[in-house]
C-alpha positions as a LaTeX table, in Angstrom:
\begin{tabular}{lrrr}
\hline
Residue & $x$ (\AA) & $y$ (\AA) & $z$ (\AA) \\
\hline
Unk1 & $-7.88$ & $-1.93$ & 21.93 \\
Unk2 & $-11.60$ & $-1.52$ & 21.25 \\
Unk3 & $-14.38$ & $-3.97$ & 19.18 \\
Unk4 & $-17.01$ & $-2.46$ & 17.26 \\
Unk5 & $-20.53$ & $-4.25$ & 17.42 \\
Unk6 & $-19.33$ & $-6.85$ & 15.04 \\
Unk7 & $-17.72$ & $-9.85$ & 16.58 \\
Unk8 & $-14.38$ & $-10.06$ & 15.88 \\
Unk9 & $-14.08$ & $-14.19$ & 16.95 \\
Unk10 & $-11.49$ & $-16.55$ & 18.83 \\
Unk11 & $-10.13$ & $-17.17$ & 15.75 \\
Unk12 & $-6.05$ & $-17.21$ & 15.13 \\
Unk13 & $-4.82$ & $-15.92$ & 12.34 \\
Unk14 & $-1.67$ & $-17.61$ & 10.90 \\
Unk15 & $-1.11$ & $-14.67$ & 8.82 \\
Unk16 & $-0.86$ & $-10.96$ & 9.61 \\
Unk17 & $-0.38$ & $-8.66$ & 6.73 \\
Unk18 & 0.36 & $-5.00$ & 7.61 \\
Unk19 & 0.41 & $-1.66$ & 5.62 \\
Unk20 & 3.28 & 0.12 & 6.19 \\
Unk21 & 3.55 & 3.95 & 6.92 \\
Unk22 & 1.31 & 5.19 & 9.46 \\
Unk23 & 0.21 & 1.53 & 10.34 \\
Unk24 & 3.49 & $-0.43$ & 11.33 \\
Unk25 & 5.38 & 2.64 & 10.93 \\
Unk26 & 5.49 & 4.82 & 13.86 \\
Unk27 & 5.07 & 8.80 & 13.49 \\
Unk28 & 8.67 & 9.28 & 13.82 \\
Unk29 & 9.97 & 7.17 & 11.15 \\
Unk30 & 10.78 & 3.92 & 13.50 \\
Unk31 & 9.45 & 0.58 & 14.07 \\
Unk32 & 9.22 & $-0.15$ & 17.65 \\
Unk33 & 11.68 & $-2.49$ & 19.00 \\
Unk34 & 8.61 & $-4.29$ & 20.62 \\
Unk35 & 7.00 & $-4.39$ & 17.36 \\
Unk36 & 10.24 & $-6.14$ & 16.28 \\
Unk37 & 10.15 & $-8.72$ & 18.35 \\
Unk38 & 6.59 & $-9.80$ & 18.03 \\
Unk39 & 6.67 & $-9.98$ & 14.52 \\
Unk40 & 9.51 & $-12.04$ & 15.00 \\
Unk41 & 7.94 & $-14.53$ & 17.45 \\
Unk42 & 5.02 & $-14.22$ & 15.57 \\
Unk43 & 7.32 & $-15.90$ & 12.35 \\
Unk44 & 9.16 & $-18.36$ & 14.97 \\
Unk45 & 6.00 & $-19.48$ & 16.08 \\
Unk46 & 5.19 & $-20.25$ & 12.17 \\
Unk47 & 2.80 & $-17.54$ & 11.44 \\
Unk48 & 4.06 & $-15.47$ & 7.85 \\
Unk49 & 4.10 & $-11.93$ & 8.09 \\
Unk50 & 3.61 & $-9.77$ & 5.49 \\
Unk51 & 3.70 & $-6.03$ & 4.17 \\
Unk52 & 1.51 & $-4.67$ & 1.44 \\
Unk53 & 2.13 & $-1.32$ & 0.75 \\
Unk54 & 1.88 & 1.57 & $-1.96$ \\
Unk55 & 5.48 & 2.60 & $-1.82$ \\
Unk56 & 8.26 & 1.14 & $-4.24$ \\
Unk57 & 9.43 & $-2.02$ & $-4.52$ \\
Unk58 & 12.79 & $-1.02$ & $-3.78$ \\
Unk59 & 11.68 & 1.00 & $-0.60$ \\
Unk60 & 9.34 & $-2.00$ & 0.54 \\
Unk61 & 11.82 & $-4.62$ & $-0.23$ \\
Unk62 & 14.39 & $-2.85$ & 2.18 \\
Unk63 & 12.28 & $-1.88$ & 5.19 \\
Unk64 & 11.51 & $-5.69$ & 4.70 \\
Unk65 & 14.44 & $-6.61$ & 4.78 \\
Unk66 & 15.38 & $-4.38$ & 7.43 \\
Unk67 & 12.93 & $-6.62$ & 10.05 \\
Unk68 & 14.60 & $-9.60$ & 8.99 \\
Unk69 & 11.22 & $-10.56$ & 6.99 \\
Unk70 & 11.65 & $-13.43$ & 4.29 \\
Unk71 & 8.69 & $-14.08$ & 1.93 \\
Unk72 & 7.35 & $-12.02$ & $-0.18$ \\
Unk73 & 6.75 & $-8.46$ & $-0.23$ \\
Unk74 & 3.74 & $-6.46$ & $-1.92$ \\
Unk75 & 4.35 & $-3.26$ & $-3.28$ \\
Unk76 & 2.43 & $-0.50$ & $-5.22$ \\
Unk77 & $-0.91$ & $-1.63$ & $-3.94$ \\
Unk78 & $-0.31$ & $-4.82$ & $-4.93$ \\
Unk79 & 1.23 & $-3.66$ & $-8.57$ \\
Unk80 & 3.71 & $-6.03$ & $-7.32$ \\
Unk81 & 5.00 & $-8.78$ & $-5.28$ \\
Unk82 & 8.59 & $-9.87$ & $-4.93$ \\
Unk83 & 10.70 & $-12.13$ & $-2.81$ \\
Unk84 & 12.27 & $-10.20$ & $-0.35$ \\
Unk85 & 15.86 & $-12.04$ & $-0.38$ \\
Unk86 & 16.20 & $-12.67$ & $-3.51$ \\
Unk87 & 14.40 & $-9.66$ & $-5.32$ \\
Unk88 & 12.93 & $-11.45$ & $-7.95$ \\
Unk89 & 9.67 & $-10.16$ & $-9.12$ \\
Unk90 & 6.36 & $-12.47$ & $-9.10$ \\
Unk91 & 3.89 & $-10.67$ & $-10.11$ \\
Unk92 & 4.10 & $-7.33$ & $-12.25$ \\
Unk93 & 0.51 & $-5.80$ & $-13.64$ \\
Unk94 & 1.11 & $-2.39$ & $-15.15$ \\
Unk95 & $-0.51$ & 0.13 & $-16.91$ \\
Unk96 & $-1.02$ & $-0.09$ & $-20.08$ \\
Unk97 & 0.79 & 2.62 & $-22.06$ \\
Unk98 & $-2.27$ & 4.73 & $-23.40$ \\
Unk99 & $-4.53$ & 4.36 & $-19.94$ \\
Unk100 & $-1.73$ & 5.31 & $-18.00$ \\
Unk101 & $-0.72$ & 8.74 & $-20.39$ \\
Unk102 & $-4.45$ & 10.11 & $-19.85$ \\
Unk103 & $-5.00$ & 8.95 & $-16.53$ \\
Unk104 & $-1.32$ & 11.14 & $-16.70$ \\
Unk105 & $-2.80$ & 14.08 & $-18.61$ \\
Unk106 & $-5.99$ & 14.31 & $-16.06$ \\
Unk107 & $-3.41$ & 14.68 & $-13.04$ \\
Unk108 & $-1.68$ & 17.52 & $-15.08$ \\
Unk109 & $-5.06$ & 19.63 & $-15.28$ \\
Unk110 & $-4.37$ & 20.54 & $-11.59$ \\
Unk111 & $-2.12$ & 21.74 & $-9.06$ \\
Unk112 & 0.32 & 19.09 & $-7.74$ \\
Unk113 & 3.02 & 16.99 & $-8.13$ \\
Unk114 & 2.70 & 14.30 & $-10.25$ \\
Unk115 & 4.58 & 10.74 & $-10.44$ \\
Unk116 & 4.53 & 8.00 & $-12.65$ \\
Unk117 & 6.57 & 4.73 & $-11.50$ \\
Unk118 & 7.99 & 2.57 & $-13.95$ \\
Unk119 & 10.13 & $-0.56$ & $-13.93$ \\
Unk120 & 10.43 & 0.68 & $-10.25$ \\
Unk121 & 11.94 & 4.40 & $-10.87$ \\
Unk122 & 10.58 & 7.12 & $-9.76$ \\
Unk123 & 9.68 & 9.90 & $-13.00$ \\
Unk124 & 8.71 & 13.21 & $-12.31$ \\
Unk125 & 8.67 & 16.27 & $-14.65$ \\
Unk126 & 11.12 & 18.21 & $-12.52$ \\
Unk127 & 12.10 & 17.91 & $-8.75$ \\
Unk128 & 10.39 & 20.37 & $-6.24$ \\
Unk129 & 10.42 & 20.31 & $-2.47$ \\
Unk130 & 7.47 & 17.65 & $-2.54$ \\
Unk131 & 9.50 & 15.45 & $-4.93$ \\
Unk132 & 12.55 & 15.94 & $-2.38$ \\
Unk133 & 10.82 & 15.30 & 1.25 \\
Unk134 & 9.47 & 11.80 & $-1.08$ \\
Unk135 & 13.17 & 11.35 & $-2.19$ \\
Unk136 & 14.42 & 11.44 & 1.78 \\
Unk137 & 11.37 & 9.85 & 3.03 \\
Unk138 & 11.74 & 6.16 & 0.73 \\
Unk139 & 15.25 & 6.74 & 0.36 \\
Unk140 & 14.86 & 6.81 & $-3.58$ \\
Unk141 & 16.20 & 9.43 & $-6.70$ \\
Unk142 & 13.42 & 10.99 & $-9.36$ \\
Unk143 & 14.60 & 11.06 & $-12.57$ \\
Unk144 & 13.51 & 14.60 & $-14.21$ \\
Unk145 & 11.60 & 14.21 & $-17.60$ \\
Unk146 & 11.54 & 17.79 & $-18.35$ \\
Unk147 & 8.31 & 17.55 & $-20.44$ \\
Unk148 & 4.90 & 16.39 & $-19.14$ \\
Unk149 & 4.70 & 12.74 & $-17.95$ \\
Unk150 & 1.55 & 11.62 & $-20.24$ \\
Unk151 & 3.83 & 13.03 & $-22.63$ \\
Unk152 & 7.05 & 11.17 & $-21.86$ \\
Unk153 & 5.23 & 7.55 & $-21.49$ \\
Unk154 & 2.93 & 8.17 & $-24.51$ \\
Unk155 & 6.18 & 8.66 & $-26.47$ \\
Unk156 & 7.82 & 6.18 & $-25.16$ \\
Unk157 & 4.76 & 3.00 & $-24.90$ \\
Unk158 & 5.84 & 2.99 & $-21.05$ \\
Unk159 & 3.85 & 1.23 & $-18.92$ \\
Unk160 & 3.66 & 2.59 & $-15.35$ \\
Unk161 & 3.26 & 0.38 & $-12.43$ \\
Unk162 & 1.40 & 2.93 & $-10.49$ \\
Unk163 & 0.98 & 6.82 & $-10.99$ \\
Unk164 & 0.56 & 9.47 & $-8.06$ \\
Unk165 & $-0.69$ & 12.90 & $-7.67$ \\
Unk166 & $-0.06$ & 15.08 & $-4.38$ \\
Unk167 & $-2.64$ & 17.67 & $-4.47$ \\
Unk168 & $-5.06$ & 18.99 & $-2.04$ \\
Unk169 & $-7.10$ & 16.46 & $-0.23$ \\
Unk170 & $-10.31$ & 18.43 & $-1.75$ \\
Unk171 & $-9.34$ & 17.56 & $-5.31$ \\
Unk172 & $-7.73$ & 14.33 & $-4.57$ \\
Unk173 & $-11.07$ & 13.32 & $-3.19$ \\
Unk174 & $-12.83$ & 14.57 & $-6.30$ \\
Unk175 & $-10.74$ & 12.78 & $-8.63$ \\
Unk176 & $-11.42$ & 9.79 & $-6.97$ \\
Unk177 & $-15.09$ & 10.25 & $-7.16$ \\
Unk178 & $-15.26$ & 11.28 & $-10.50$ \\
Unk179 & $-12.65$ & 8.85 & $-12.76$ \\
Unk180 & $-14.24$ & 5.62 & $-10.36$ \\
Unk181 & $-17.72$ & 6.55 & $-11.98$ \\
Unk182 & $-16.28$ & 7.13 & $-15.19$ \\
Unk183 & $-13.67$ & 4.56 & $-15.81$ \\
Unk184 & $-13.64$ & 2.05 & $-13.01$ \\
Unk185 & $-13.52$ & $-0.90$ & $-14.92$ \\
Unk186 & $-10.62$ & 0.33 & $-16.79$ \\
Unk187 & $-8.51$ & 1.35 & $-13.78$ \\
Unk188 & $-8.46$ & 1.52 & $-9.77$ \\
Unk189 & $-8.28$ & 5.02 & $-8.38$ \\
Unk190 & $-7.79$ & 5.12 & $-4.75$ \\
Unk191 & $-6.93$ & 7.67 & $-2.04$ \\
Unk192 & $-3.59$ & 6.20 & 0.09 \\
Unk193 & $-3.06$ & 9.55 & 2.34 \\
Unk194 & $-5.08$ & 12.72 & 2.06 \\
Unk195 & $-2.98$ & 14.34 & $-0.24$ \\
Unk196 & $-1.91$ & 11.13 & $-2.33$ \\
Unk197 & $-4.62$ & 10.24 & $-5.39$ \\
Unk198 & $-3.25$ & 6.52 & $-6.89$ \\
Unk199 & $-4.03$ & 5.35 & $-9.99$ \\
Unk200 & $-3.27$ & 1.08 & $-10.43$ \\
Unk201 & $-4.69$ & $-0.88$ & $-13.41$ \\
Unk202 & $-8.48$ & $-2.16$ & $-12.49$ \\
Unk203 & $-7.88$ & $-5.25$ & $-10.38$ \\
Unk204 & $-4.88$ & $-4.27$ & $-8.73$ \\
Unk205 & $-5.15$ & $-3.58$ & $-4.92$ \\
Unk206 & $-3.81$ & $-4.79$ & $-1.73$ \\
Unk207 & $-6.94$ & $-7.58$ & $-1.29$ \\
Unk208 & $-6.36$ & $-9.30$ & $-4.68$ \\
Unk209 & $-2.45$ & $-9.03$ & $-4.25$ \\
Unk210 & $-3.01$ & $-10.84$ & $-0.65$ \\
Unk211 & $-4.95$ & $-13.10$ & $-1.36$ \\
Unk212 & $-2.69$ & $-14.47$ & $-4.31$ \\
Unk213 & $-0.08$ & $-14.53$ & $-1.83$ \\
Unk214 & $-2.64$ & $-16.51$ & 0.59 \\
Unk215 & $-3.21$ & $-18.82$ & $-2.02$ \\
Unk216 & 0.08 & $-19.50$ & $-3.32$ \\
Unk217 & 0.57 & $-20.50$ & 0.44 \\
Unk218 & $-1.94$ & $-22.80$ & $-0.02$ \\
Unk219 & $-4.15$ & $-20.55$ & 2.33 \\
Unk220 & $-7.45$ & $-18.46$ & 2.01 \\
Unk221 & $-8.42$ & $-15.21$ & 3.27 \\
Unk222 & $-9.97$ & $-16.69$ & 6.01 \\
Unk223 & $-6.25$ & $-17.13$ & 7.65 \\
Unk224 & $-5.65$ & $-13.48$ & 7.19 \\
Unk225 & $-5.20$ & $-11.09$ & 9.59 \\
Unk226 & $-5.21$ & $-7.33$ & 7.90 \\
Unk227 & $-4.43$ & $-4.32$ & 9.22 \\
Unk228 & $-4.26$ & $-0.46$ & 8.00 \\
Unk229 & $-5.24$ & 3.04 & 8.09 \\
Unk230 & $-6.25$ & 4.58 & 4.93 \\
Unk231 & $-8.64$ & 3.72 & 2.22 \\
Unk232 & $-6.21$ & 2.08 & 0.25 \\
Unk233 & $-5.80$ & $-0.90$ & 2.84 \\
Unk234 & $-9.61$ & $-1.16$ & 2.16 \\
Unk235 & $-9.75$ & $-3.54$ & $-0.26$ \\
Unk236 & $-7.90$ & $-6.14$ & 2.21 \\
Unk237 & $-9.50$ & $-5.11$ & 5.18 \\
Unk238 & $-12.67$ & $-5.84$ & 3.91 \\
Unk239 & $-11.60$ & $-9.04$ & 2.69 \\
Unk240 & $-9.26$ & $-10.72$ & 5.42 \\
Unk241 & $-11.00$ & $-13.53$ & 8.04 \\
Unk242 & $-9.93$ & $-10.64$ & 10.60 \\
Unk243 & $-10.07$ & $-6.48$ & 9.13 \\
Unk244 & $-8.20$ & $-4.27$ & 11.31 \\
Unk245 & $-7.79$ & $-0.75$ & 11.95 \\
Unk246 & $-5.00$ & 0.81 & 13.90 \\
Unk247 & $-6.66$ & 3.73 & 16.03 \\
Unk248 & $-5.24$ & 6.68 & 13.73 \\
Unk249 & $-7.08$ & 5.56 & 10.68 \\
Unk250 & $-9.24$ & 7.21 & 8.59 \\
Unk251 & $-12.67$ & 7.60 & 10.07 \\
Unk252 & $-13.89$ & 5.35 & 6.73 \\
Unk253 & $-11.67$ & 2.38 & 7.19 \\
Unk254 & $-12.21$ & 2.56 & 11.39 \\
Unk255 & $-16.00$ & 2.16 & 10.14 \\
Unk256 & $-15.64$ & $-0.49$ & 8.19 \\
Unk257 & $-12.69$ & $-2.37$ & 10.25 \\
Unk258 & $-14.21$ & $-5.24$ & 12.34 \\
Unk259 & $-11.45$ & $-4.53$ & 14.83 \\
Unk260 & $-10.17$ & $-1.14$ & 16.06 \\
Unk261 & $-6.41$ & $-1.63$ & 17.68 \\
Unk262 & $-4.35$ & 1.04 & 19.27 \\
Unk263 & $-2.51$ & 3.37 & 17.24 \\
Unk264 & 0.50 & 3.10 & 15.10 \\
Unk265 & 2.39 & 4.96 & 18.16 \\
Unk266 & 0.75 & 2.39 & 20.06 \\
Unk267 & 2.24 & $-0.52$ & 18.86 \\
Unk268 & $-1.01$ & $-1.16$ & 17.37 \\
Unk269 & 0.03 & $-3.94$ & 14.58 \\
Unk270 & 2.45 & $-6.06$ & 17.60 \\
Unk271 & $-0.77$ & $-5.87$ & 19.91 \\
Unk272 & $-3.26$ & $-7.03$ & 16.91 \\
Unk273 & $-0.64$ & $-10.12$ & 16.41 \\
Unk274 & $-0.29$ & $-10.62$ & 20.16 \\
Unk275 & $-4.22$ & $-10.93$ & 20.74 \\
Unk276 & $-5.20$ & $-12.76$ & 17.42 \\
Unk277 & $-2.13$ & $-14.22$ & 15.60 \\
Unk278 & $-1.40$ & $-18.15$ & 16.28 \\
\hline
\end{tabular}
């Protein structure tokens, strides 16, 4: 574990929030039994422990589960946070129906595979292999529209959580760019893997979904621990008392991460909590 030239403090951080694949996730799928058992000491000791993550809700709410978390949960970028035992959903800020059908019909000008998730389903025109390795990898179904999404939720007034293109990193970087400049007050674009491009309603990330979580604690962000890998875990990063990196991140998010921890391989998350957490 390495510190940049910023000083990371003796602060302890009562709560750690984590993104999940490729940050508490190991490269084979797992979760360390080490990293088990320090986020569960961690939570004995009275520290919360939390996941904020683009996946679904119903994905998030199980590998939650799965660690024996209890809480809350925070899902599509912080499109929404549930409680992880119960399932009931606290927060829920969608797209609205036209934004999300030409944010829809810009995806559809290129080559990919394109996703729109609403009331936590997965809708895709028709499967392919990419659909199919995301099916097995979240453990969810796609239901096939048949005819182009901005088509289907224009019809139909739906109002998409989140919506996801898999394309080439060169054009997901490019859409980025360009729809930020263009209509960044209307909607957050963002950039959660190389190949993923993310579209949330403006406002919704993983900082402002933490620290409403934070607050409802009766905490600030100052308490926060966050860690991540890609420049969707930005927004919180930048924002926690303590930003982390794990060593495999994204060369923008190790720059701008006040602390550098070792990978997710590493047990990089369980080492951050071990050092820092209370």
């Amino acid at each position: 574990m390495k510190n940049d030239n910023k000083s990371s403090g003796t602060n302890k951080y009562s709560i750690v929030v984590s993104d999940f694949d490729d940050t508490l996730l190991r490269s084979d799928g797992t979760i360390s039994e080490f990293t088990k058992q320090t986020v569960s000491d961690f939570v004995a000791r009275g520290g919360t422990f939390l996941i904020a993550t683009g996946r679904m809700t119903r994905s998030a709410l199980a590998e939650a589960r799965r660690l024996g978390l209890k809480g809350q949960v925070i899902s599509y970028q912080g499109g929404m946070i549930n409680d992880i035992e119960s399932g009931e959903t606290l927060f829920h800020s969608p797209i609205p129906a036209e934004g999300a059908a030409f944010n829809l019909a810009r995806m559809e000008e290129h080559e990919g595979q394109v996703h729109a998730y609403i009331d936590d389903v997965l809708y895709v025109r028709r499967n392919n292999d990419y659909t199919r390795e995301y099916e097995r990898a979240l453990g969810v179904l796609a239901v096939e529209t048949h005819v182009p999404l901005s088509q289907y939720v224009s019809e139909r007034g739906a109002t998409p959580t989140k919506l996801l293109m898999i394309a080439h990193a060169e054009i997901v970087r490019e859409l980025v760019t360009e729809l930020t400049e263009k209509h960044g007050d209307e909607f957050y674009y963002c950039m959660s893997k190389p190949v993923f491009f993310e579209v949330t309603k403006a406002g919704v990330n993983k900082g402002e979904a933490v620290a409403m979580t934070a607050e409802k604690m009766g905490k600030t962000m100052s308490d926060v621990l966050a860690v991540g890998d890609s420049l969707n875990d930005l927004p919180m990063i930048e924002r926690a008392g303590l930003g982390c990196a794990v060593a495999n991140a994204l060369p923008e998010v190790l720059q701008k991460a006040r602390v550098t921890g070792e990978s997710n391989d590493d047990d990089g998350v369980a080492k951050l909590i071990l050092k820092y957490g209370i």
